[in-house]
N, C-alpha and C positions, 0 to 999 in steps of 0.2 A: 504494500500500500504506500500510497505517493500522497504528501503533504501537497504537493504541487501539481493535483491532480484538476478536474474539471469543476465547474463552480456547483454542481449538483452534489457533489462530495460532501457527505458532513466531515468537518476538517477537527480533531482532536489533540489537543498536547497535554501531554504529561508533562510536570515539573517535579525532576528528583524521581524519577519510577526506579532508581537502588537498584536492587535484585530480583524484582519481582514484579516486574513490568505490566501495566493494565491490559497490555493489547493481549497476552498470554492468557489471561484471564476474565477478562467480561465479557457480558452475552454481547454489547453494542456490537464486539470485533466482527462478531461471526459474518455480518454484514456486510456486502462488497463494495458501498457505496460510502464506508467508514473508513477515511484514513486518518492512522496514526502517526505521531511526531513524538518521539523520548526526547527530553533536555536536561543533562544531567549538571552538577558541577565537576569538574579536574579533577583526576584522581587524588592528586595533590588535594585535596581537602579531608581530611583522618575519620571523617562522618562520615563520610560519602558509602553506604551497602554497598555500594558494587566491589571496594577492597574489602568486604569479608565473604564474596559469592564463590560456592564454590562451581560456579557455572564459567565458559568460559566463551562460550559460542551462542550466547542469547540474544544478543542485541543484533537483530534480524531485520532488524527495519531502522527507519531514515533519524537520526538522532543526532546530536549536536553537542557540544559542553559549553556553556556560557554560565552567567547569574542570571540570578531573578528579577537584580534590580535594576538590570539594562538587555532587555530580551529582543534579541534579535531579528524583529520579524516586523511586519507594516502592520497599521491601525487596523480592527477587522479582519485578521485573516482568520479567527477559529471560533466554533463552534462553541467548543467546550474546552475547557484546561480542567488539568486534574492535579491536586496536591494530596499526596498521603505523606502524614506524618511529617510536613516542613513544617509547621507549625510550632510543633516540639521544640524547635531551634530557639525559643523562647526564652528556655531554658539557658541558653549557649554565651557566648561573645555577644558585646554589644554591636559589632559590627555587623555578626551574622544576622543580630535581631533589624539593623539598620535594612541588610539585604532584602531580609520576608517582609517588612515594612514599605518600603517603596516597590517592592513587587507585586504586590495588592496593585497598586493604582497599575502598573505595568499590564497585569493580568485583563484591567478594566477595557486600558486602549487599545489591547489586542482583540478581544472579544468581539463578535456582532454584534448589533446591538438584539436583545432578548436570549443573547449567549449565557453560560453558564458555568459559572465557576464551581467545582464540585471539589469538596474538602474529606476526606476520610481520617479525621483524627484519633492516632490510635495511643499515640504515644506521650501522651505530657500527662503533669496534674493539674494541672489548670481548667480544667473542664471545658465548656464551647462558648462561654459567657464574648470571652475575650478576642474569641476569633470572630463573632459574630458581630462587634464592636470593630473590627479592622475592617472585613467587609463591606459595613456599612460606610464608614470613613471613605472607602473605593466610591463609593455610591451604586453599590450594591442594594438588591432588595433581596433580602436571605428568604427563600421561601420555601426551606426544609432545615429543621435543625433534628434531625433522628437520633436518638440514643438505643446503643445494640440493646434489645429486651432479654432478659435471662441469661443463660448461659449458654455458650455457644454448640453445644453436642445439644441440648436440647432443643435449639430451634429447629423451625420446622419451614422455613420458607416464604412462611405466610405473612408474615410482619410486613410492616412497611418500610424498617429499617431493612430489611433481606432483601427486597424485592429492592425498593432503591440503588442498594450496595454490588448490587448482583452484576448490575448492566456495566458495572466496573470492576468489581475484585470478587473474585469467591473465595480466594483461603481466610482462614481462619487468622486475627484483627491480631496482631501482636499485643500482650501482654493482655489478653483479653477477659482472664480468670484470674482472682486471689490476687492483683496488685495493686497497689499503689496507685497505679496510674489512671485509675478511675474507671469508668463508663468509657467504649471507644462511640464514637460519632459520624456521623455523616450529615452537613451542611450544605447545600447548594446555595451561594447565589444569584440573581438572574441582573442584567445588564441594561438598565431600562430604556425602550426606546429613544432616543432623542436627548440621553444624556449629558448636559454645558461640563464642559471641563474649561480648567485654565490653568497655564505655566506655573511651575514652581522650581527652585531650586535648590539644589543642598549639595553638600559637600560630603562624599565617602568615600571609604576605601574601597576599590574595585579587584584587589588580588590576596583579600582577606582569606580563600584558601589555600592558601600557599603556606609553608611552613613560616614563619617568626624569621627564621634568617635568607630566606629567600625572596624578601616585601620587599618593595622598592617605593621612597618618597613620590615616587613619578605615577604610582597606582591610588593616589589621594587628588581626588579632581573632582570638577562641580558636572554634577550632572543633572538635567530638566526632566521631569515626568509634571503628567496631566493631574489635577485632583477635579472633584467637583463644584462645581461653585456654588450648588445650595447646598451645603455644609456652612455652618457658621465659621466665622474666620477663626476662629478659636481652638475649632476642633481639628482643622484642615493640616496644621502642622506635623509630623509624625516627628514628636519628640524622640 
């Protein structure tokens, strides 16, 4: 399947699909009129699932390495983007929280408009509160926040979290039972027609995967992303 395929194509990117890549796994693939696009970061980033996969020959289709907070691709070109478990990154460096932060608005102006951002969070303790709160920042309208029901050997399919979660991932939600890490989720949300955005700038580090001695002062530069302009001016900043 070809990202740069005909305009009937539903066009999908994964951001971060690790080891265990959506196209392998959801019903949407089975579809011939579904192309997918993997974007991972450098290996050179010590997070990154693909240095603990013991797969070696998976990435079978058209993929790319960049960030999230400068993605590579023109206003409109997808469908659907997909985040599992970037979120989590929450938790991380304040640079990596910098990246998923202006990546949100990235994800915006790549989208259609009535595209969909779909979030499978598996792995933080933060719960959905705060993702759902960045979304909307993008100018997002979240119109699923599902929490997995029960345990996961006992689901039966039926859920609206299963059915949801299905058309993207079947395995089983990492750490999904007895931890810490909460309730896994499933978030979509949608891109609203006729969305106003407007210039913003900031300043980040752009090769914050890289090891500590391999940074270069020259990877610290201003970069522009879109926010929304009915957002209060208050909220629009990504501290």
């Amino acid at each position: 399947m070809s990202v740069l395929a005909g305009e009937e194509q539903v066009r999908v990117l994964e951001i971060g699909y690790g080891d265990a890549p959506a196209v392998h796994q959801g019903s949407m693939f089975a579809n011939s009129d579904v192309a997918y696009f993997g974007m991972e970061l450098p290996r050179t980033f010590a997070g990154s699932h693909r240095n603990f996969s013991s797969k070696t020959d998976f990435e079978d289709f058209p993929h790319i390495e960049a960030s999230m907070s400068q993605l590579p691709f023109s206003s409109g070109a997808f469908d659907y983007v997909l985040l599992r478990s970037v979120f989590s990154q929450f938790g991380s460096r304040p640079e990596i929280i910098d990246s998923v932060r202006l990546g949100v608005f990235e994800v915006v102006r790549i989208l259609k408009d009535e595209g969909k951002l779909v979030v499978a969070e598996e792995n933080t303790p933060l719960g959905s509160d705060y993702i759902e709160s960045e979304l909307r920042k993008g100018g997002l309208v979240v119109d699923h926040s599902l929490p997995m029901p029960g345990i996961w050997e006992e689901l039966t399919g039926a859920e609206a979290w299963s059915q949801a979660r299905s058309q993207f991932y079947n395995d089983k939600p990492w750490d999904s039972v007895n931890s810490y890490y909460g309730t896994p989720h499933l978030l979509v949300g949608r891109k609203p027609t006729g969305l106003k955005t407007m210039p913003r700038v900031r300043t980040i580090r752009t090769d914050f995967y890289r090891p500590m001695e391999e940074r270069s002062e020259e990877a610290i530069r201003q970069v522009t992303f879109e926010v929304p302009v009915v957002q209060d001016e208050s909220s629009s900043e990504t501290n």
